[in-house]
C-alpha positions in Angstrom: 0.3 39.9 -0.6 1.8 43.4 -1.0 1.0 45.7 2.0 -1.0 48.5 1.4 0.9 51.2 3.5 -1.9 54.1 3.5 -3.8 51.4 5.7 -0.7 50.7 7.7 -0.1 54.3 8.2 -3.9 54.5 9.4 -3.3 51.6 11.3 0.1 53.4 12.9 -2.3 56.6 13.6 -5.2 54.7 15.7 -1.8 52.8 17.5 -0.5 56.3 18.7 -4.1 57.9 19.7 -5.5 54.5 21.2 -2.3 52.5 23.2 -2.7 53.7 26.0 -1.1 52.1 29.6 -3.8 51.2 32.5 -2.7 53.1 35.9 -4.2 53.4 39.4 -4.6 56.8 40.9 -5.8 58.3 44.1 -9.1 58.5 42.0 -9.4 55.4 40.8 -7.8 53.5 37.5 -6.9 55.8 34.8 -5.5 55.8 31.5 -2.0 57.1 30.5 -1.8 57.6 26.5 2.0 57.0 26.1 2.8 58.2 22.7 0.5 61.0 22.5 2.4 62.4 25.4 5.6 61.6 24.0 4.3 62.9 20.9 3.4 66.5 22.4 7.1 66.6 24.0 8.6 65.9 20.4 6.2 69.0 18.9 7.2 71.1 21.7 11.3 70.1 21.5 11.2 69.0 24.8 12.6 65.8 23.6 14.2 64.4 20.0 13.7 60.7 19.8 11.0 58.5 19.6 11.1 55.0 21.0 8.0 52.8 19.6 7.9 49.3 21.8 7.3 46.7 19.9 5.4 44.7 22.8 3.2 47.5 22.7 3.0 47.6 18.7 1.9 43.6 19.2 -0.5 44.3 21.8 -2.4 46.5 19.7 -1.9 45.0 16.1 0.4 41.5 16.0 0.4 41.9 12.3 2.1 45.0 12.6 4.3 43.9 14.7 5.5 41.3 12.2 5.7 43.3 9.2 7.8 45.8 11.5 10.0 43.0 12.6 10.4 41.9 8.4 10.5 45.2 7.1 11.6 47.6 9.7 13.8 50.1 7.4 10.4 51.3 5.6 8.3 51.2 8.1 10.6 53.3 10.1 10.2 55.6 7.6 6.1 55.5 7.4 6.6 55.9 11.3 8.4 59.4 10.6 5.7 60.0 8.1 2.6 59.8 10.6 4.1 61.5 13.4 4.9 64.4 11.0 1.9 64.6 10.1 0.3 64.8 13.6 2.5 66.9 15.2 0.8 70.1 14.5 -2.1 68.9 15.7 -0.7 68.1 19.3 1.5 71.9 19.2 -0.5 73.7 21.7 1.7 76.3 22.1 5.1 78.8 20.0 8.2 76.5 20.6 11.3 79.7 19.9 13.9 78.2 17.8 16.4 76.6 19.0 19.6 76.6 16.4 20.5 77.9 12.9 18.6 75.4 11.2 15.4 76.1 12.8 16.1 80.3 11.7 16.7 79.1 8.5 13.8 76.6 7.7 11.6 79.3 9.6 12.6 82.0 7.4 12.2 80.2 4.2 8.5 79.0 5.3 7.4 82.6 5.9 9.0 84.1 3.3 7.3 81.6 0.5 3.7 82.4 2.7 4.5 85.9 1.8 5.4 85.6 -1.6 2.3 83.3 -2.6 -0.7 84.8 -0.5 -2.4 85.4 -3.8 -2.3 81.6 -5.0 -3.9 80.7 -1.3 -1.3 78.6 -1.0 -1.7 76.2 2.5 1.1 76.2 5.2 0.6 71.9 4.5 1.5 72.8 0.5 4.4 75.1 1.6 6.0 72.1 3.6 5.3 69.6 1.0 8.3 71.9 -1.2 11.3 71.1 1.3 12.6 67.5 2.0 10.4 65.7 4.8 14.0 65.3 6.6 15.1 68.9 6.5 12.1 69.8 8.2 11.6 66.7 11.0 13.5 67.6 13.7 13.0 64.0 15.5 13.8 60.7 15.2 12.2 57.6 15.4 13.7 54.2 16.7 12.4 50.5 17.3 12.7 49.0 20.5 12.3 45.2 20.0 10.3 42.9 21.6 11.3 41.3 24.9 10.5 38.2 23.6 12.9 38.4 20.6 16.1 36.3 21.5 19.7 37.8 21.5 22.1 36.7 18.3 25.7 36.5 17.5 27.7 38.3 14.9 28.2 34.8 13.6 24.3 34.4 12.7 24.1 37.3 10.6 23.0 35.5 7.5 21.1 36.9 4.0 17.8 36.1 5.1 18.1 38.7 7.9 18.7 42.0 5.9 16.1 44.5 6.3 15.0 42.8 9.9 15.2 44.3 12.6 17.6 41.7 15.0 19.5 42.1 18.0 22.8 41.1 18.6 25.1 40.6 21.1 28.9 41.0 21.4 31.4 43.3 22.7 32.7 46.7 21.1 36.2 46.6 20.0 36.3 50.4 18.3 34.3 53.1 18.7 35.1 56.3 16.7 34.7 60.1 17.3 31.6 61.0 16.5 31.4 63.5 14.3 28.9 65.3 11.6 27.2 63.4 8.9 25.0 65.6 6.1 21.2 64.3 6.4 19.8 67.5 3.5 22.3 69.2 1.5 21.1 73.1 0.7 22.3 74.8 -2.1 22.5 78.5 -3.6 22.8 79.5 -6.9 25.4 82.6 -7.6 23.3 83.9 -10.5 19.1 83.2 -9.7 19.8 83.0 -6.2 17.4 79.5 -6.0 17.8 77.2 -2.8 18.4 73.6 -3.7 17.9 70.7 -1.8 19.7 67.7 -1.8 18.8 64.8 0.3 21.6 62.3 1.0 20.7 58.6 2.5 24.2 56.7 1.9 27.8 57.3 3.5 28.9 59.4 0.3 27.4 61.4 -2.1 28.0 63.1 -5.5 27.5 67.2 -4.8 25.3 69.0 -7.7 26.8 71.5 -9.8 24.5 73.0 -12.0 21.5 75.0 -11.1 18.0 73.4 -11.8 15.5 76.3 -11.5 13.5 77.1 -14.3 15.0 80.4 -14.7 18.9 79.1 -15.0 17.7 76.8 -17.5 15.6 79.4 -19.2 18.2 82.0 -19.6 20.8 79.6 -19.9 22.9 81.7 -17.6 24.9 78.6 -16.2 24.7 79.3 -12.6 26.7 77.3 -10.2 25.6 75.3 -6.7 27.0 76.8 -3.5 26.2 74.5 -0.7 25.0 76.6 2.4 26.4 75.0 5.6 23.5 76.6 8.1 21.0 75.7 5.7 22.0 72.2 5.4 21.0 69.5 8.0 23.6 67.3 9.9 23.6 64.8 12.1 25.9 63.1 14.6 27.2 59.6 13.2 29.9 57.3 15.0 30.4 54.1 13.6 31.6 50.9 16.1 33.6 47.6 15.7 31.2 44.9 17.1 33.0 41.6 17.8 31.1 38.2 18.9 32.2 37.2 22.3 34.3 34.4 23.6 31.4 32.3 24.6 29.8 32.5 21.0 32.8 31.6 19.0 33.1 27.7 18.2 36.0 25.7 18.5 38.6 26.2 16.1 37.5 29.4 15.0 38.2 32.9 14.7 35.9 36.1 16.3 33.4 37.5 13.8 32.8 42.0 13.9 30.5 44.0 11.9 30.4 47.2 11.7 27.4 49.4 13.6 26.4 53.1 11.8 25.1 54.8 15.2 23.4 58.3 14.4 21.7 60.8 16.5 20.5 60.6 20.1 22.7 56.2 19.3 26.3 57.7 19.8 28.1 58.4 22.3 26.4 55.2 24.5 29.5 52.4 24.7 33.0 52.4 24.7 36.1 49.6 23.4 35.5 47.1 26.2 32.0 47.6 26.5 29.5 44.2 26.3 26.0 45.3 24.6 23.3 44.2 22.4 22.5 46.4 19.7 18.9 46.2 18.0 18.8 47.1 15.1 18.7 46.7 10.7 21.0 44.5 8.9 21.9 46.6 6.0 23.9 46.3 2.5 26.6 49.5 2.1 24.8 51.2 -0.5 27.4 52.8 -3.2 27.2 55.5 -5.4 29.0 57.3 -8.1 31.6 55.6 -10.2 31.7 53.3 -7.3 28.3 51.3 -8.6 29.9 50.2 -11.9 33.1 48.0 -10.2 30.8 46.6 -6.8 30.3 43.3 -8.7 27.5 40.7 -7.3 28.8 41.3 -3.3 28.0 43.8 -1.2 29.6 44.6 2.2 26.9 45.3 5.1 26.4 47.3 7.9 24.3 47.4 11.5 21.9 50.2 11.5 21.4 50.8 15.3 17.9 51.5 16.8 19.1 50.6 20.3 22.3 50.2 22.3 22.0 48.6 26.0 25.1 48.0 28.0 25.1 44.2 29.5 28.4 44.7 32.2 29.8 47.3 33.2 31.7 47.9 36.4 29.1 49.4 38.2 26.0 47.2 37.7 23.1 48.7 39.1 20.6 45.8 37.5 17.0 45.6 39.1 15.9 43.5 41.5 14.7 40.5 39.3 12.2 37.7 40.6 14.4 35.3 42.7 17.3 37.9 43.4 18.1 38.6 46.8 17.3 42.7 48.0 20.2 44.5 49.6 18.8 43.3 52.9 19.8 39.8 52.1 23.2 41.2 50.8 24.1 42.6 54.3 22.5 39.3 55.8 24.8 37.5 53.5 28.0 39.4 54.8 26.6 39.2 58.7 27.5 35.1 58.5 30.0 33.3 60.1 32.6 32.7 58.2 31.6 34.8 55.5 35.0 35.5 53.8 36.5 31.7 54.0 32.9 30.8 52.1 33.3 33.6 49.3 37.1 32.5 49.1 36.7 28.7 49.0 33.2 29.9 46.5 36.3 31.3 43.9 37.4 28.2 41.6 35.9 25.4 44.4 37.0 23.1 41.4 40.8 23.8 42.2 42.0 22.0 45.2 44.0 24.2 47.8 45.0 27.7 47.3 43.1 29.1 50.1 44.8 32.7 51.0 45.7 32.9 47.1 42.0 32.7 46.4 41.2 35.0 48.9 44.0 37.8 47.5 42.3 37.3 44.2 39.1 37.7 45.8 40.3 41.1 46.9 41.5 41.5 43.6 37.8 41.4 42.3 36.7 44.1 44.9 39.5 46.7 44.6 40.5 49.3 46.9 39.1 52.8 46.9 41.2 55.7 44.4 42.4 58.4 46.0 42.9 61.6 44.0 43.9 64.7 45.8 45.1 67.9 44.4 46.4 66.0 41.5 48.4 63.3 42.6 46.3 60.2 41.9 47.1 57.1 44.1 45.3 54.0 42.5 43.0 51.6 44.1 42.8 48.8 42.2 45.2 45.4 43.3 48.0 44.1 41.2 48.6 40.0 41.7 51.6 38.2 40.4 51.1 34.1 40.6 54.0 32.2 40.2 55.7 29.1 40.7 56.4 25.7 39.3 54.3 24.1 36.1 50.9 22.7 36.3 49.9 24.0 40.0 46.8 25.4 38.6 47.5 28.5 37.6 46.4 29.7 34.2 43.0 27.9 35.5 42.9 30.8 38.7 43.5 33.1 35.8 40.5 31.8 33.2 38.4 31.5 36.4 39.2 35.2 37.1 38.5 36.0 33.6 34.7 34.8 33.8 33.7 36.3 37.1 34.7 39.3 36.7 32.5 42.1 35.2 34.9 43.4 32.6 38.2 41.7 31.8 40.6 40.7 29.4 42.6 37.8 28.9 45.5 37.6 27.3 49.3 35.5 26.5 52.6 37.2 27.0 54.0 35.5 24.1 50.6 36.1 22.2 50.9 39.8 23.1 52.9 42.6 21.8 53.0 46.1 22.9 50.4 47.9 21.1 47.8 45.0 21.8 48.0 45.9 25.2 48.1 49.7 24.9 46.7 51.2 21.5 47.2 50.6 17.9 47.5 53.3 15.7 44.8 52.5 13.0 43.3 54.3 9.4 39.8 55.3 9.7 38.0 53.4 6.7 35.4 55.9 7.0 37.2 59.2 7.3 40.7 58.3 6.3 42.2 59.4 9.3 44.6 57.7 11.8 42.4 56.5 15.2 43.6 55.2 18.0 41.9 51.5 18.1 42.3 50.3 22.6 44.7 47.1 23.5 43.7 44.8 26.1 44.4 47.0 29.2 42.1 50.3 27.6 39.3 47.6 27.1 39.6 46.2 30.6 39.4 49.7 32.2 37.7 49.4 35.6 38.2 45.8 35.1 40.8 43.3 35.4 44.0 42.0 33.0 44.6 39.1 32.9 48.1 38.2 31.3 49.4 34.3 31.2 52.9 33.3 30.6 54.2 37.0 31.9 57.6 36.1 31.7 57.5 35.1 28.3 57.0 38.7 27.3 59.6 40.9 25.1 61.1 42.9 27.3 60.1 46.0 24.8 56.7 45.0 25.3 56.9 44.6 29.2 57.8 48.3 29.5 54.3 48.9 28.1 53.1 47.7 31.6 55.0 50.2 34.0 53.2 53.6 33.6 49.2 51.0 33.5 50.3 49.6 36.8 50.9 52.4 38.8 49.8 56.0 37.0 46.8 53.8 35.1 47.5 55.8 32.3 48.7 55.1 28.8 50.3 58.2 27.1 50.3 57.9 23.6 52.8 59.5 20.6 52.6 58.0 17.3 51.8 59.3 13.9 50.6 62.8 15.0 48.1 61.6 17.7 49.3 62.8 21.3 46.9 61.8 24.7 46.4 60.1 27.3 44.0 57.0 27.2 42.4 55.9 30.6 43.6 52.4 32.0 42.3 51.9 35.5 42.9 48.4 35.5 44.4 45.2 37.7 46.4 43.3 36.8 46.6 39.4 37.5 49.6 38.0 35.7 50.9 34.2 36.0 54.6 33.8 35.0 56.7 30.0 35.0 60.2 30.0 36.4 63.2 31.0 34.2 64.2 27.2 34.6 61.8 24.6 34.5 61.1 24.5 38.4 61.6 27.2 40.8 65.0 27.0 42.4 64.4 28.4 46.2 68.0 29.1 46.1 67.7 32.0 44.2 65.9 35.0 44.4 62.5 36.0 42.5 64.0 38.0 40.2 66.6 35.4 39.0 63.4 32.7 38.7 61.1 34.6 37.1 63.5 37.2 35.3 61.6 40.3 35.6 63.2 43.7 36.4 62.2 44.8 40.3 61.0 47.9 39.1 58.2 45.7 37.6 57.9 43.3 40.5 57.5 46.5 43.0 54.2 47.3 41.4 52.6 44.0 42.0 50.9 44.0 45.6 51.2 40.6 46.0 53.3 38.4 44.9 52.5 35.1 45.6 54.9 31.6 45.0 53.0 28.6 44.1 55.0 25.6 44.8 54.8 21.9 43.8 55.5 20.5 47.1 56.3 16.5 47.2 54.0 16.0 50.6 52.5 12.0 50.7 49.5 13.1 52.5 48.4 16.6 50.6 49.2 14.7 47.1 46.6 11.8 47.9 44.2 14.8 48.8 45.1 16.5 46.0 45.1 13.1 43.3 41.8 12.2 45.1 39.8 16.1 44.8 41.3 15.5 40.5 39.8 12.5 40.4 36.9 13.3 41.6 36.3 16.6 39.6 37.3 14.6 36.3 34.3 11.6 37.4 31.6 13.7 38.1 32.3 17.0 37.1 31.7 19.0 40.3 34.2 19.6 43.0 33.8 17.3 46.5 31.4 17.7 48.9 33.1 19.8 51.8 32.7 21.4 54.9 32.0 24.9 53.5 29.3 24.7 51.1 30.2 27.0 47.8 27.8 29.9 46.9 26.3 30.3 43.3 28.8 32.2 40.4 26.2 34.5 39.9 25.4 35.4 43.6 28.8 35.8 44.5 29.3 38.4 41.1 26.0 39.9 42.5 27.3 40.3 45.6 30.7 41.7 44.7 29.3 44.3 42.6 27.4 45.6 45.5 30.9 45.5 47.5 32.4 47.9 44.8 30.1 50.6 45.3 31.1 50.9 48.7 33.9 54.1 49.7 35.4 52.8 53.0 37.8 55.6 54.8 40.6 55.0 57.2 40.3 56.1 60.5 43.1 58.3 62.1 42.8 55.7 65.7 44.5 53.6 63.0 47.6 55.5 61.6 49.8 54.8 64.3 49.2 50.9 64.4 49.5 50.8 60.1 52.8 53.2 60.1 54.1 50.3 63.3 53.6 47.2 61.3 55.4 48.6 57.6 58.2 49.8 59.5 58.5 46.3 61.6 58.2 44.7 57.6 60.9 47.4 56.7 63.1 46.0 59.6 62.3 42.3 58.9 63.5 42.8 55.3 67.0 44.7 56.6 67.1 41.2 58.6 66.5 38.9 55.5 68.7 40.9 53.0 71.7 40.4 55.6 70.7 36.8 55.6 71.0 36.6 51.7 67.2 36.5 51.6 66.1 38.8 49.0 62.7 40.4 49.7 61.6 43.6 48.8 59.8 46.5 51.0 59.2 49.9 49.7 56.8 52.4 50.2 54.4 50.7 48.0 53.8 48.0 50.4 52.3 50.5 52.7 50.0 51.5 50.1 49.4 47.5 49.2 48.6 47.7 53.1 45.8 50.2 52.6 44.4 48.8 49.2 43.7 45.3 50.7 42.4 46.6 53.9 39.6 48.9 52.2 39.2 46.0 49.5 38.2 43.4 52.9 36.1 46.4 54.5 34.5 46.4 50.9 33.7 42.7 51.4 32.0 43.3 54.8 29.6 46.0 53.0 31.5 48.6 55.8 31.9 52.3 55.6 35.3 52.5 57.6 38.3 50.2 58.1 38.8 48.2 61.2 42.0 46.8 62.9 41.1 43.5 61.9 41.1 44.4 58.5 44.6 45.4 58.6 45.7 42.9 60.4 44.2 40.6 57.5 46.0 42.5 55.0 49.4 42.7 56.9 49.1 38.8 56.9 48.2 38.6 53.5 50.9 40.0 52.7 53.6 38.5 54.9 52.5 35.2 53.7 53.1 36.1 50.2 56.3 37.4 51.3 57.1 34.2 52.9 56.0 32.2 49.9 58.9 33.4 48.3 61.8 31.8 50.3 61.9 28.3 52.1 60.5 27.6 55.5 63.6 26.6 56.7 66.0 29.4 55.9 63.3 31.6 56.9 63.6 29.9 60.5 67.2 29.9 60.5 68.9 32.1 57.8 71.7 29.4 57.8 72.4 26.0 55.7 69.4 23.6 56.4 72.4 20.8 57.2 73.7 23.4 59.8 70.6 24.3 61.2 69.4 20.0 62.0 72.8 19.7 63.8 72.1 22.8 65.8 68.7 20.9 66.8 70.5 17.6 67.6 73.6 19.1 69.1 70.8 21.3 71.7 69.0 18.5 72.5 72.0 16.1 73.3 73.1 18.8 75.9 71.2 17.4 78.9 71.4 13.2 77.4 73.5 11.1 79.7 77.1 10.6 78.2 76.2 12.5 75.0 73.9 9.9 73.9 70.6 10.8 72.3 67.7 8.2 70.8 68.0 8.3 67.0 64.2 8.2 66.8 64.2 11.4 69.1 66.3 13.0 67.3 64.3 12.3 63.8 60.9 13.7 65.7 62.8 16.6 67.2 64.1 17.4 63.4 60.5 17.1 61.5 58.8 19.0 64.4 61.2 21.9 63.4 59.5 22.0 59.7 62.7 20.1 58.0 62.9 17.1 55.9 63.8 13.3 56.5 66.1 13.8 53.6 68.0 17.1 55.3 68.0 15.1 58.4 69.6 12.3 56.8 72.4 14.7 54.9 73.5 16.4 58.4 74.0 12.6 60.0 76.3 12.5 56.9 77.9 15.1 56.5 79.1 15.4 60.3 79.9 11.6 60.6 82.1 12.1 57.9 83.8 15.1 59.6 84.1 12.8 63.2 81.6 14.9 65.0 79.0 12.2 65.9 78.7 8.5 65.2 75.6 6.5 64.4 75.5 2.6 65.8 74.8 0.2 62.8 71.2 -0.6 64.0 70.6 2.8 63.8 68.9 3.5 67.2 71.8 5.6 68.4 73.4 8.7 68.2 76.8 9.4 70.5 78.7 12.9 70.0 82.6 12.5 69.8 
């Protein structure tokens, strides 16, 4: 049955004098009339937009709700309609104008009062002869219903234009926002008559010729002039909404549509930014010569009503039924063993790992920026996995991916330079060139995640340099010169150059990346395939288990929830920490003893590298582990955490027996054997004795093995044939 929309606009009058909230005062209950308050701040300018619930609209009439929720484009428009019309009622006192277009439209009112005082002419006639949008100076949106459930791009079907719907994905362009003609004005050079030209699409066709009675009477031909400060504008930015990850089925390819955001809309995301948008699904409307060649498709467009940000970096959600208050936070970080639970709580489904999952849990918290007198010294931690195939990983990375608040994830070989950094894109709307963000602009204040690093072009690798230290990304191509923000960490995972990692050699030669691009990382951590009998049963046993029943093992630490622990870590971030000067001397002590130790390795052909960037690695991971204990200032034990972080990803990087020695493993056993035959009677020493003395040291049955070998050949020492003997020569 066809709605009858003077009742609905009665209906839409009684819902804005009657709604009213229920509150409780130091007099007892009263009653708080929301839009009729709202109403008198939009009639005295206080405020512009108008945000109509639609809980509230089903509380009073459920029938209006629906037809709202079906056809929300018109009845956004009977909205504007009422509160038009009851806006002078609820003016209780002169509002002064407040830009050109006020002046203008004020003008004209009193001069056509002026002019027709004889005819008795009402101020209500004199509106009725301008456009109803050159003279609103407010706009009306929908807010939908709680209850209404969040879509995908994907689910945008026929059936839902002219609904209002809410979707959810994340912005992938946003544009500058920029002017947009609501009411074209006019002047004619020979009558002098204003014309008004109201404009509802993305383009319109500007009048020429003159319509008044008087041009057409005298035939004088007068031409249009459009008036700039008589015309009414509007800010318009249009977005790139793509589904997310989590929405896209197997096998296919991410969906976008294209948002129109106007007036008090703009300016509310960024590229990177997760939201749901409420809003119309419309057709693109054409005009002109335009009409004749659109055929029977029509491209469409997401009129926005409502934009809400879902993550950010700093998450400041309220306290839902079931959360835990801050208090429980701080009781949380007060346990035992707080920091081995969050750590083991990263990825509990990946065996092992422990002080890699607790540098990535750092990772997640950051350090604290420092920004003085321009020199900007970034906070955020830089993490370089790698090591052999198949030691987990690109999982670490993934798992990294999901708990972090904003992130990106991304291939090295699936990469190229702009799609980290910026494209240099045409504006469909405006013709222009726009810069359109890469990976590392949409995980600013977030973390990058970037698998197979070493599979990179080196021309695209370059890219990287000035994000991981300046966190900057200058831009010069086609005429468009700036600097786009790129506060982001990095977590990258790169293979060796050669099938497994050759200890032998140093990181550079493995992994072939320039050190000027290993420097930045803050850790750089070796994952090794170790062949150990006892940890691979573990391991083969924890896989086996995971692949049964889906969950990790029961163990000794039990694993707190995903979304506590991104709860929790959010809180962590907000936190500033500061250094105290009682610690400067003990800091400054330890990098120059790691400056020393390095001299010591490089002469021993062990290539490590210290620079002053490890003493700002130093201070990054100790404010990111104050950050963890919800502290205001860093403690020695802190640093001393860090320090070892980083001396154990430093010692990842060469084998445990040079690193003991700094000599030939075969070298080092006979030193072992040769000291402890010194004080054996007639140079005799137990074979079996020997072997324990040799394993104890941290070497290998096989190395032990070799140096019997190799000095038996050379005469040094002889081994009986049962093999319970060893006599030097």
């Amino acid at each position: 049955m066809p709605a009858d929309y003077g009742e609905e606009k009665k209906k839409m009058q009684r819902f804005f004098r009657e709604f009213y909230l229920s509150t409780a005062g130091p007099h007892g209950p009263g009653k708080l009339y929301k839009y009729l308050e709202r109403m008198t701040s939009l009639a005295h300018r206080d405020e512009i937009e108008l945000i109509i619930d639609l809980d509230d609209v089903s509380e009073f009439d459920v029938e209006l709700a629906d037809a709202i929720r079906q056809n929300a484009c018109r009845y956004q428009q009977l909205f504007s309609e009422v509160v038009f019309e009851m806006l002078p009622e609820l003016k209780t006192r002169d509002v002064p104008p407040k830009d050109a277009l006020d002046v203008f439209v004020e003008h004209r009112i009193l001069l056509r009062q002026r002019a027709q005082q004889s005819t008795q002419e009402t101020l209500k006639d004199i509106r009725r002869c301008y456009p109803p949008d050159l003279l609103r100076r407010f706009e009306v949106y929908f807010k939908a219903s709680s209850q209404q459930p969040l879509i995908s791009v994907r689910e945008l079907k026929a059936e839902c234009i002219g609904k209002l719907i809410t979707v959810r994905g994340i912005v992938t362009r946003a544009t500058e926002v920029k002017p947009s003609v609501q009411v074209a004005t006019y002047t004619c050079d020979q009558c002098g008559a204003e014309t008004y030209q109201p404009v509802n699409g993305s383009s319109f066709m500007p009048l020429s010729a003159c319509p008044s009675a008087e041009c057409q009477h005298n035939k004088s031909g007068g031409r249009l002039y459009m008036q700039t400060r008589g015309s009414k504008f509007i800010r318009f930015q249009e977005l790139r909404v793509q589904e997310q990850s989590d929405q896209v089925p197997i096998g296919h390819v991410p969906r976008s549509v294209t948002v129109h955001a106007s007036g008090e809309v703009t300016r509310l995301s960024i590229p990177g930014d997760h939201v749901s948008i409420t809003g119309i699904f419309l057709p693109v409307l054409k005009t002109g010569f335009k009409q004749f060649t659109q055929g029977l498709l029509s491209d469409t467009f997401f009129e926005a009503h409502r934009i809400v940000k879902l993550k950010k970096t700093d998450i400041e959600d309220e306290t839902e039924e079931g959360d835990l208050t801050e208090e429980d936070l701080e009781q949380l970080a007060t346990q035992q063993d707080f920091y081995e639970t969050l750590a083991a709580s990263l990825a509990p489904e990946i065996y092992g790992h422990e002080d890699v999952k607790k540098a990535l849990l750092l990772l997640l918290v950051g350090g604290v920026d420092r920004c003085t007198r321009g020199v900007k010294i970034r906070g955020s931690i830089n993490i370089c996995l790698m090591g052999d195939p198949g030691v987990a990983k690109s999982q670490l990375l993934a798992y990294i991916d999901r708990v972090a608040p904003r992130s990106q994830y991304t291939t090295g070989r699936g990469s190229s330079g702009v799609g980290l950094t910026a494209a240099v894109m045409k504006d469909p709307v405006t013709g222009e060139f726009v810069l359109e963000g890469g990976a590392l602009v949409l995980a600013d204040q977030g973390v990058c995640c970037i698998d197979e690093f070493d599979k990179m072009m080196d021309s695209d690798r370059t890219a990287i340099h000035e994000v991981m230290e300046q966190q900057t990304i200058s831009i010069a191509k086609a005429g468009i010169i700036t600097t786009l923000n790129a506060r982001a960490a990095i977590l990258a995972a790169a293979n060796p150059a050669y099938g497994r990692y050759n200890i032998k050699k140093s990181a550079e030669a493995n992994i072939q990346l320039p050190a000027a691009l290993l420097s930045r990382f803050d850790l750089l951590w070796l994952i090794r395939d170790k062949c150990d009998a006892e940890n691979d049963m573990r391991l083969a046993q924890h896989i086996t288990y995971v692949h049964m029943h889906g969950v990790h093992p029961q163990t000794n630490i039990t694993p707190i929830d995903v979304n506590l622990m991104a709860r929790y870590l959010n809180n962590c971030r907000k936190h500033r920490p500061v250094v105290p000067t009682s610690l400067n001397e003990y800091i400054t002590g330890a990098y120059v003893e790691l400056r020393k130790d390095a001299r010591c390795q490089k002469a021993k052909h062990t290539q490590t590298f210290v620079s002053a960037r490890t003493l700002l690695a130093i201070l990054r991971l100790s404010t990111a582990l104050t950050k963890l204990r919800l502290a205001d200032v860093v403690d020695k034990d802190d640093v001393k955490e860090a320090i070892r972080l980083i001396e154990m990803s430093k010692s990842s990087l060469y084998d445990e027996a040079e690193k003991q020695s700094g000599v030939n493993p075969v070298d080092a056993v006979f030193g072992i054997i040769r000291d402890a035959s010194l004080g054996a009677k007639n140079n005799m020493l137990a074979f079996e004795d020997a072997r324990q003395r040799v394993l104890a040291k941290g070497y290998t049955p096989d190395q032990f093995e070799a140096c019997l070998e190799e000095y038996e050949a050379l005469n040094i020492l002889q081994v009986n044939p049962s093999r319970t003997r060893i006599t030097f020569v």
